[in-house]
N, C-alpha and C positions, 0 to 999 in steps of 0.2 A: 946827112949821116946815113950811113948804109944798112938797115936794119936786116936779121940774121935772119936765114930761112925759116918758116914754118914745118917743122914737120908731125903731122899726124902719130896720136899717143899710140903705141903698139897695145894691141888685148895681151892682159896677165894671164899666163896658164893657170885653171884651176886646178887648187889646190886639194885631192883628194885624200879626205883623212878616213883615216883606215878604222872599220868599227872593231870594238873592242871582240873579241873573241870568248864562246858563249860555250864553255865547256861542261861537262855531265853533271859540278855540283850545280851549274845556274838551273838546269832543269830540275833538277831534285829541288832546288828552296822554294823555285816558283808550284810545284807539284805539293810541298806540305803547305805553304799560305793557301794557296785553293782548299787545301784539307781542311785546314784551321775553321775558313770560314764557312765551309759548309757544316762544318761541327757547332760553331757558333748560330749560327741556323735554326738549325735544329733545335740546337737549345733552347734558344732564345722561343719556338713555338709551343714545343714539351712546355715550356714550363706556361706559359697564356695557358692552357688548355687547361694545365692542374690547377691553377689559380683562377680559372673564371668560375664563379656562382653555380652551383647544377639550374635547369632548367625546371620550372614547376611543369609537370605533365596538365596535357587539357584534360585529363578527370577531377585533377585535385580544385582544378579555377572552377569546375560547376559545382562540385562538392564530394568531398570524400566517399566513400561508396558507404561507410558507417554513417556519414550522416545523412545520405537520400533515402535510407530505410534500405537498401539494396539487400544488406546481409542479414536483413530483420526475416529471424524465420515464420513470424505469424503472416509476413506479409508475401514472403514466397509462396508460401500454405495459399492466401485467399488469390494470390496470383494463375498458380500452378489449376487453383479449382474453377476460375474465370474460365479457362484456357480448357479446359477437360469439357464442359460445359459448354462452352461452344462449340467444340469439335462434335457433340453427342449431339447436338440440335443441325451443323451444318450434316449429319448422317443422317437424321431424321428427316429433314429438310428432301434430300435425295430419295430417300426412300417412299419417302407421299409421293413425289411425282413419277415414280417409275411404277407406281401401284394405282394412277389413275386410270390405266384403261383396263384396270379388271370390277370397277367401279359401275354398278347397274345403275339406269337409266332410269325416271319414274316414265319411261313411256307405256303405259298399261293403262288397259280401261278403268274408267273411275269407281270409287264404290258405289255400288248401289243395291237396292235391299226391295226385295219382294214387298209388294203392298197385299196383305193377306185382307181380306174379305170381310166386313162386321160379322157379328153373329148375326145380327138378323138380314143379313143378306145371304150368309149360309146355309142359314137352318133351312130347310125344304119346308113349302108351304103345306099346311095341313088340310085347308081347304080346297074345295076341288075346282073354286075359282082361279085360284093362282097357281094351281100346280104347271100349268104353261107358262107363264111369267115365268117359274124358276126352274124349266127346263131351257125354254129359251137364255135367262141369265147364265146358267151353267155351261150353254153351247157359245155363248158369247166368248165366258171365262176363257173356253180351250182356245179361241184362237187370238188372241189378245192376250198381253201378261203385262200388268202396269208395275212399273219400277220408280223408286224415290231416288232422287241424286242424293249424294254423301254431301251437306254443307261443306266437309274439308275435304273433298277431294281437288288435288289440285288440274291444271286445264293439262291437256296433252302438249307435247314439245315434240317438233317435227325432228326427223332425222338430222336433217343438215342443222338447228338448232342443237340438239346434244352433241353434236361431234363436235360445233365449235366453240362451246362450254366446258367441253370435255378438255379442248386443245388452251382454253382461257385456263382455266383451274390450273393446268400444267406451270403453265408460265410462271401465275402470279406466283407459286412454290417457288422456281427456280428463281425468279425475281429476288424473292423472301431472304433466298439463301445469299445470294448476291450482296445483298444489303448488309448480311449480316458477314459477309467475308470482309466486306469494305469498312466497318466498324459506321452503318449509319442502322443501327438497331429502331427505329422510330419508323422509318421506310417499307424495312421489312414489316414490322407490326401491322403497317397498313395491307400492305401484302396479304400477309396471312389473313386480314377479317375478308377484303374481297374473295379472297379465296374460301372462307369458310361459309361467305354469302353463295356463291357459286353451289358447292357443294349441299343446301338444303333445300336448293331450290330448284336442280335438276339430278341427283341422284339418288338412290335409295340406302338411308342410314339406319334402319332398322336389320337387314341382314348381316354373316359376320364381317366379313369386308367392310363390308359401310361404315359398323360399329367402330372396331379398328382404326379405320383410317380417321373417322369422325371422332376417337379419345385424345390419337396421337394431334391431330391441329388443335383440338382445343388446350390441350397442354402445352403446348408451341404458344397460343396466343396468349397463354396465361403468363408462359415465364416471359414472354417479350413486352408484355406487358407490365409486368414488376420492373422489368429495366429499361422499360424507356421512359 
């Protein structure tokens, strides 16, 4: 039996289908849904934002300012006078050390006091035996003068000793004040007694400078004293 030729299937033309035709209302509906939903958006965060909780501020979480005593006026009053009072002490503070080198020295000869003569070394002898004894005594007197030391006078301090007492004194003030900017008031208190050791044990607090300067540290050490 003679079977019939083969012949190879031919390719189908593709079939091109025409897309639909996209005229001014298709861009106008597509233009208000994008509206729509950007209105919807919108909305939708407006309103989260009106409906969420307010926020408690971090002063009300540590406590209202009524109740830390903030608006208590007796306690601004003892605040306000803390704060005045160390401003008048960090002033005083400055002014002791810029008033150190007008501050005299005890470098001066010590006391000391004529030793005056008994009466019966005095008196001129009567007899004509000793009246050479007590011209001789009297020729001695002129060239000889004996002198008593002062128990409290204190020793002499060399030069380079006061200038660098003078330059200690300094410090421990501005020390003083330091301490006291820094709120370690206990510091400075010690400050101040070195300092006021300083100051009686190389300058003169008897004139007015001295006095002065020597009221103003002791009231310094007094009030640092009550507060530390």
């Amino acid at each position: 039996m003679n079977e019939a030729p083969h012949h190879p299937a031919q390719p189908q033309p593709a079939v091109e289908v025409a897309s639909p035709a996209r005229g001014p209302l298709y861009w106008v509906g597509l233009t208000l849904v994008i509206a729509l939903l950007a209105a919807a958006v919108v909305f939708f965060v407006l309103h989260q934002i009106r409906s969420a909780p307010p926020e408690t501020p971090t002063a009300q979480l540590s406590g209202t300012p009524s109740e830390s005593g903030d608006d208590n006026p007796s306690e601004k009053a003892v605040a306000a006078a803390r704060a005045q009072a160390k401003k008048n002490q960090l002033t005083a503070l400055q002014a002791l050390a810029d008033q150190v080198p007008a501050l005299r020295s005890l470098n001066q000869a010590p006391n000391l006091s004529t030793v005056k003569p008994s009466a019966d070394v005095a008196a001129p002898a009567s007899s004509a035996g000793t009246t050479g004894l007590a011209r001789l005594s009297e020729s001695l007197s002129a060239l000889f003068l004996v002198r008593r030391l002062d128990p409290s006078a204190k020793p002499f301090a060399s030069d380079q000793q006061v200038a660098m007492a003078r330059q200690e004194l300094r410090l421990y003030l501005l020390a003083a004040r330091l301490g006291l900017m820094t709120d370690l008031p206990t510091q400075a208190y010690q400050d101040l007694g070195n300092a006021q050791r300083l100051l009686l044990q190389y300058f003169e607090t008897q004139d007015a400078v001295g006095q002065a300067f020597s009221k103003s540290l002791t009231e310094l050490v007094t009030q640092l004293g009550e507060g530390a």
